[in-house]
C-alpha positions in Angstrom: 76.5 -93.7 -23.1 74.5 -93.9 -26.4 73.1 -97.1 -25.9 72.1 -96.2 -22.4 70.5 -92.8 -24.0 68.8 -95.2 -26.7 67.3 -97.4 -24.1 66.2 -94.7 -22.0 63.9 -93.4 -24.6 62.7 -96.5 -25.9 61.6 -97.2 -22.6 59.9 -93.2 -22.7 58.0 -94.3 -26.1 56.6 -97.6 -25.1 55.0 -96.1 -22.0 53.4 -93.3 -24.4 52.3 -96.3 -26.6 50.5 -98.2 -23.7 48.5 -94.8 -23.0 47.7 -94.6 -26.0 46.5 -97.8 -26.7 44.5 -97.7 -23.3 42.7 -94.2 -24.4 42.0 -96.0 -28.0 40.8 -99.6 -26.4 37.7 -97.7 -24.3 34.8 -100.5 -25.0 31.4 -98.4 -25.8 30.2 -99.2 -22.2 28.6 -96.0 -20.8 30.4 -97.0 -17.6 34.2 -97.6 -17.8 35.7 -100.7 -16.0 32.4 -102.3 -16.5 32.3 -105.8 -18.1 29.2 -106.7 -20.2 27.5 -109.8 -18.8 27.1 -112.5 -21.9 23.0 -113.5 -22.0 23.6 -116.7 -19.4 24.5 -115.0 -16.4 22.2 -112.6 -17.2 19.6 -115.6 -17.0 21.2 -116.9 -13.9 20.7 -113.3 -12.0 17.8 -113.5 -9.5 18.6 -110.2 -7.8 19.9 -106.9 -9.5 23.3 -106.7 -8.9 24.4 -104.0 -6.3 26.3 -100.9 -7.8 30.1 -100.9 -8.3 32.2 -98.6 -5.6 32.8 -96.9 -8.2 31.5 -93.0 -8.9 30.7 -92.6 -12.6 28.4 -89.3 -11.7 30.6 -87.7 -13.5 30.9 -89.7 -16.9 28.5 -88.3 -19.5 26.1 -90.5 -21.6 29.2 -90.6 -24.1 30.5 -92.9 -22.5 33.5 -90.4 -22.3 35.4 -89.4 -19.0 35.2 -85.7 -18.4 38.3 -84.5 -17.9 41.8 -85.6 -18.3 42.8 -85.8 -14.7 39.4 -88.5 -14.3 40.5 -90.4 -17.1 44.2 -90.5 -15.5 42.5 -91.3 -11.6 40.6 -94.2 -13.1 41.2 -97.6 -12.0 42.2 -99.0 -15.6 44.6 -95.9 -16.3 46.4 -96.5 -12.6 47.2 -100.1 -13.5 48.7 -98.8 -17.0 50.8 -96.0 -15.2 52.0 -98.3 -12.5 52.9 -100.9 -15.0 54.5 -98.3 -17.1 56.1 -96.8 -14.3 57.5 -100.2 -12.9 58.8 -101.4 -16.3 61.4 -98.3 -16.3 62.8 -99.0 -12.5 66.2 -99.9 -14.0 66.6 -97.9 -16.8 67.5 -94.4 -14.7 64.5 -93.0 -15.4 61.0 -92.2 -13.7 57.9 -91.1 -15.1 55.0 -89.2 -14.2 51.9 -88.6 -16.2 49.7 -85.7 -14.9 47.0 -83.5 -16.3 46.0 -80.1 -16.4 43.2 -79.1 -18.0 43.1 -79.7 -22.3 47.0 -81.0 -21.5 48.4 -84.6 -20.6 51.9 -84.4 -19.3 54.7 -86.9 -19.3 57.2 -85.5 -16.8 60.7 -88.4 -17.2 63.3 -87.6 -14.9 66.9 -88.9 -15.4 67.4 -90.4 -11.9 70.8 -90.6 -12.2 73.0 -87.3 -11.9 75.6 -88.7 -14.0 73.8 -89.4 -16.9 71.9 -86.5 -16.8 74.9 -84.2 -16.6 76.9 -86.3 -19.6 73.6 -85.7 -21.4 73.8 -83.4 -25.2 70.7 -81.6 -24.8 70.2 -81.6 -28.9 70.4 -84.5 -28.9 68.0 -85.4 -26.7 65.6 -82.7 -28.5 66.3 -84.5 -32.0 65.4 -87.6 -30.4 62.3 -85.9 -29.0 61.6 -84.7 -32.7 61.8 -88.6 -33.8 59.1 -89.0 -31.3 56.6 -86.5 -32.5 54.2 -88.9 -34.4 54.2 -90.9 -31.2 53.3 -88.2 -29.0 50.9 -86.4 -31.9 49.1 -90.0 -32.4 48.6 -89.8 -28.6 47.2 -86.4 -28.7 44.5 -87.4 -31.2 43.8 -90.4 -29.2 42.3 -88.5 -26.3 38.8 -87.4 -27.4 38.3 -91.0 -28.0 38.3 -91.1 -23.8 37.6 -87.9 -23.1 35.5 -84.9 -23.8 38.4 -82.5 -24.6 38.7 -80.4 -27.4 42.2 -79.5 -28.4 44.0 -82.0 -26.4 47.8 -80.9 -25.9 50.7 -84.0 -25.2 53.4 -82.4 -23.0 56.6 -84.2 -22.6 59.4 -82.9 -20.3 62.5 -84.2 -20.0 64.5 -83.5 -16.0 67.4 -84.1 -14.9 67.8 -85.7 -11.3 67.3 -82.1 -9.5 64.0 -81.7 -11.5 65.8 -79.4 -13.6 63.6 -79.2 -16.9 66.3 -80.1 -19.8 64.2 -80.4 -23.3 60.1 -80.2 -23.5 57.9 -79.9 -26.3 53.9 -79.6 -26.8 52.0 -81.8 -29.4 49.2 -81.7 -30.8 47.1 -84.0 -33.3 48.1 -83.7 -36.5 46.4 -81.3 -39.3 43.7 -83.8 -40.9 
C-alpha cells in the first residue's frame, strides 16, 4: 500500500514539474506558440504570411498571457496537461488543473475507492508538506507567463466520490 501511496505522488509531483517548466520555458515572443523564422526563410518569403487561427488579442505587449485560465486554454499548456494527464492512467489517480483568478489548482482524485478509503490522511498531508518547495517553486513560476500578482498553487487531494481529503495553498517563497 506504501509503495502504491509513493508512486501515486511521484506521479502528482512530476506533473507539477512539467507545468512548471512549461510556465518558465515561455520564449520572449510577443505571441506564444509562435516560432521565430531563422533570416533564410525570411528571404525565401514573397508574400506576408497569413495570421495564425490563433486569438492573441488578449496577450499584452509583455509577451505575458493575461490570466491564468488563458495561459491554461493555450494550445502549448493543453498538450502538457494531456500529456500529464495520460502519464497517470494507471497509477489510480486523475488530475485536473484549473484556474480561478490569482489561483492555479491541481484537483488529483484517487480513482480507486479502495485505496482512497485505506488512505492515513496525515500521511498524505506530511507528504504534501515534502512537496511544498515543488508547489511554492511553481507558484513563483507563474508571473513569468502571466500577469498575476500574488499567484496562489492550490493542490487538493479527492477520494473517488470527489470527497476533498488533504489541500493546502502555496505561495512563492519570502525572497
Amino acid at each position: 500500500m506504501k509503495n502504491l501511496i509513493r508512486k501515486m505522488l511521484l506521479a502528482m509531483c512530476i506533473a507539477a514539474f512539467a507545468l512548471a517548466f512549461t510556465a518558465c520555458g515561455k520564449s520572449d515572443n510577443s505571441e506564444p506558440g509562435v516560432v521565430e523564422e531563422d533570416d533564410t526563410a525570411k528571404d525565401e518569403a514573397e508574400e506576408p504570411e497569413a495570421e495564425t487561427e490563433e486569438d492573441t488579442s488578449d496577450i499584452p505587449a509583455s509577451g505575458k498571457y493575461a490570466t491564468l485560465e488563458d495561459f491554461l486554454n493555450s494550445d502549448m499548456m493543453q498538450e502538457q496537461l494531456d500529456s500529464q494527464v495520460a502519464s497517470l492512467e494507471d497509477t489510480g489517480l486523475t488530475a485536473e488543473v484549473t484556474a480561478e483568478d490569482n489561483k492555479l489548482i491541481y484537483n488529483f482524485t484517487i480513482t480507486d475507492p479502495n485505496v482512497a478509503a485505506a488512505l492515513d490522511v496525515a500521511a498524505l498531508q506530511s507528504s504534501l508538506d515534502s512537496q511544498a518547495s515543488t508547489f511554492e517553486s511553481i507558484a513563483s513560476t507563474i508571473p513569468l507567463a502571466v500577469e498575476i500578482d500574488n499567484p496562489v498553487v492550490v493542490v487538493r487531494y479527492l477520494d473517488s466520490a470527489g470527497t476533498e481529503l488533504v489541500s493546502r495553498e502555496f505561495t512563492p517563497p519570502a525572497e
